[in-house]
GULUMNU-103125 format. One record per residue (C-alpha): residue in three letters; x, y, z. Coordinates in steps of 0.5 Angstrom, whole numbers, plus 500, padded with zeros to 3 digits. Example, Ala and Ser with C-alpha at 12.3 -4.5 7.8 and 13.67 -1.06 7.14 Angstrom:
2
+--------+-----+-----+-----+
| residu |   u |   v |   w |
+--------+-----+-----+-----+
|    ala | 525 | 491 | 516 |
|    ser | 527 | 498 | 514 |
+--------+-----+-----+-----+
END
This chain:
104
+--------+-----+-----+-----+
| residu |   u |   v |   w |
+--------+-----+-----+-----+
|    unk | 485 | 503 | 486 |
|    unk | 488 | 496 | 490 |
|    unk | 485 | 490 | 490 |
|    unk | 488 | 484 | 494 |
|    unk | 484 | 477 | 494 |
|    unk | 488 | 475 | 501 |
|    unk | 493 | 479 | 506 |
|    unk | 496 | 475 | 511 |
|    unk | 500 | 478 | 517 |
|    unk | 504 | 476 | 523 |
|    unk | 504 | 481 | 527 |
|    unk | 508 | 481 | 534 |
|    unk | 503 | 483 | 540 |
|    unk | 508 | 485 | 546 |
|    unk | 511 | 491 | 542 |
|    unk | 504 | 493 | 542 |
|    unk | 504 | 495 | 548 |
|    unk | 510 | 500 | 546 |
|    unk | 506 | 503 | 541 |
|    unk | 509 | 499 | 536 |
|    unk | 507 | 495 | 531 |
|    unk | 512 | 489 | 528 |
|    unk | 510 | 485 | 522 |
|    unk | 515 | 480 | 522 |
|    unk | 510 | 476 | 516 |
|    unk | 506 | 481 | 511 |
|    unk | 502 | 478 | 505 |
|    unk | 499 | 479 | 499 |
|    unk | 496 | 474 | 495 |
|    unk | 494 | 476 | 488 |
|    unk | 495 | 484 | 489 |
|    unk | 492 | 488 | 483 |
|    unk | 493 | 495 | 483 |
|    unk | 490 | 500 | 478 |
|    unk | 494 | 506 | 477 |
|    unk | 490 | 511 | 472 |
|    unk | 490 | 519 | 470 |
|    unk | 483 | 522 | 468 |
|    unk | 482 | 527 | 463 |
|    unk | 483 | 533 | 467 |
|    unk | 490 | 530 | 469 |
|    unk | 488 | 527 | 476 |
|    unk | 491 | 522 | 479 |
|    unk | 486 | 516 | 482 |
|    unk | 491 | 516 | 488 |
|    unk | 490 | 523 | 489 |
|    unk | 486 | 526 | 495 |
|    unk | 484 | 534 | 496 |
|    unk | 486 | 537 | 502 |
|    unk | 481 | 538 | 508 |
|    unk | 485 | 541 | 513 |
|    unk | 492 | 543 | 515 |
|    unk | 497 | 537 | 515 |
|    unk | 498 | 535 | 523 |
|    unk | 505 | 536 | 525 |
|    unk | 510 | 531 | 523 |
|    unk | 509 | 524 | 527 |
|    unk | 501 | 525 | 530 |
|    unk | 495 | 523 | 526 |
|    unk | 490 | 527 | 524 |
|    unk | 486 | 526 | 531 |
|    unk | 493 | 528 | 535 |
|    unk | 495 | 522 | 537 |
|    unk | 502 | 519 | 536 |
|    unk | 503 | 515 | 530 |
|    unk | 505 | 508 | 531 |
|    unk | 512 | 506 | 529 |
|    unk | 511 | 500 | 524 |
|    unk | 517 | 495 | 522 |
|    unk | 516 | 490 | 517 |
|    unk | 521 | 483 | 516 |
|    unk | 519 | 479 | 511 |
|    unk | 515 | 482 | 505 |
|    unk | 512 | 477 | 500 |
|    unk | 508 | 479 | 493 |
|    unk | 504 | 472 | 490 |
|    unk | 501 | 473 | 483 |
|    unk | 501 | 481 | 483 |
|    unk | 498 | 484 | 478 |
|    unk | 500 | 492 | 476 |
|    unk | 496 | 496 | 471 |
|    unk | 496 | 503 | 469 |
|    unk | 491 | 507 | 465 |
|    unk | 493 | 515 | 463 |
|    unk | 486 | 517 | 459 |
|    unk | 489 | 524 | 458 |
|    unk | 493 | 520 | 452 |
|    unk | 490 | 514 | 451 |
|    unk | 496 | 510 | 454 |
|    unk | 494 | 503 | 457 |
|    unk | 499 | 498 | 459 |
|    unk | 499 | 492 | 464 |
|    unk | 503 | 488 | 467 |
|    unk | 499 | 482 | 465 |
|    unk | 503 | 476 | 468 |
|    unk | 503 | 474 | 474 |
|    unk | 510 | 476 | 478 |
|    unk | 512 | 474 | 486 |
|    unk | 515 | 478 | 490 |
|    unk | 519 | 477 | 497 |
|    unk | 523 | 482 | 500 |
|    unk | 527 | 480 | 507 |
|    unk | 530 | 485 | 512 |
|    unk | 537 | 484 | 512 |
+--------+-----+-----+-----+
END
């Protein structure tokens, strides 16, 4: 699970005409993610299959997938907390951390 109080982005709108999206500015302020395993095993990310995977670079529908580019990513105050209930196992990373990565 993942919960973000705000997500900021820039985005370039000519590229999108090429079925590209440039992200030159991308945000998240107070990310807290949630990562656990129940007792079964399962993982909160973990989704059953409904159908054949599509073929390597389309969308389910078909469609060609966008190619996606970013420049600046930045992470404010985040948060990250894993839960196994399998083994009992709890940790978080409580304190607050920022995070900012450019493309070189």
């Amino acid at each position: 699970m993942v919960k973000i109080k705000r997500l900021e982005a820039k985005v370039l709108v000519l590229p999108l005409l090429n079925k590209e999206i440039r992200i030159t500015r991308l945000v998240l302020l107070e990310p807290d993610v949630l990562i656990e395993r129940d007792k079964s095993g399962r993982w909160n990310f973990e989704f059953e299959k409904t159908r054949d995977f599509p073929s390597e670079g389309c969308a389910a529908s078909g469609f060609p997938l966008p190619r996606i580019g970013f420049q600046q990513v930045q992470v404010e105050k985040g948060r990250v907390s894993y839960r196994d209930e399998e083994s009992g196992t709890l940790c978080c990373l409580r304190s607050t951390f920022s995070l900012q990565v450019r493309k070189a």
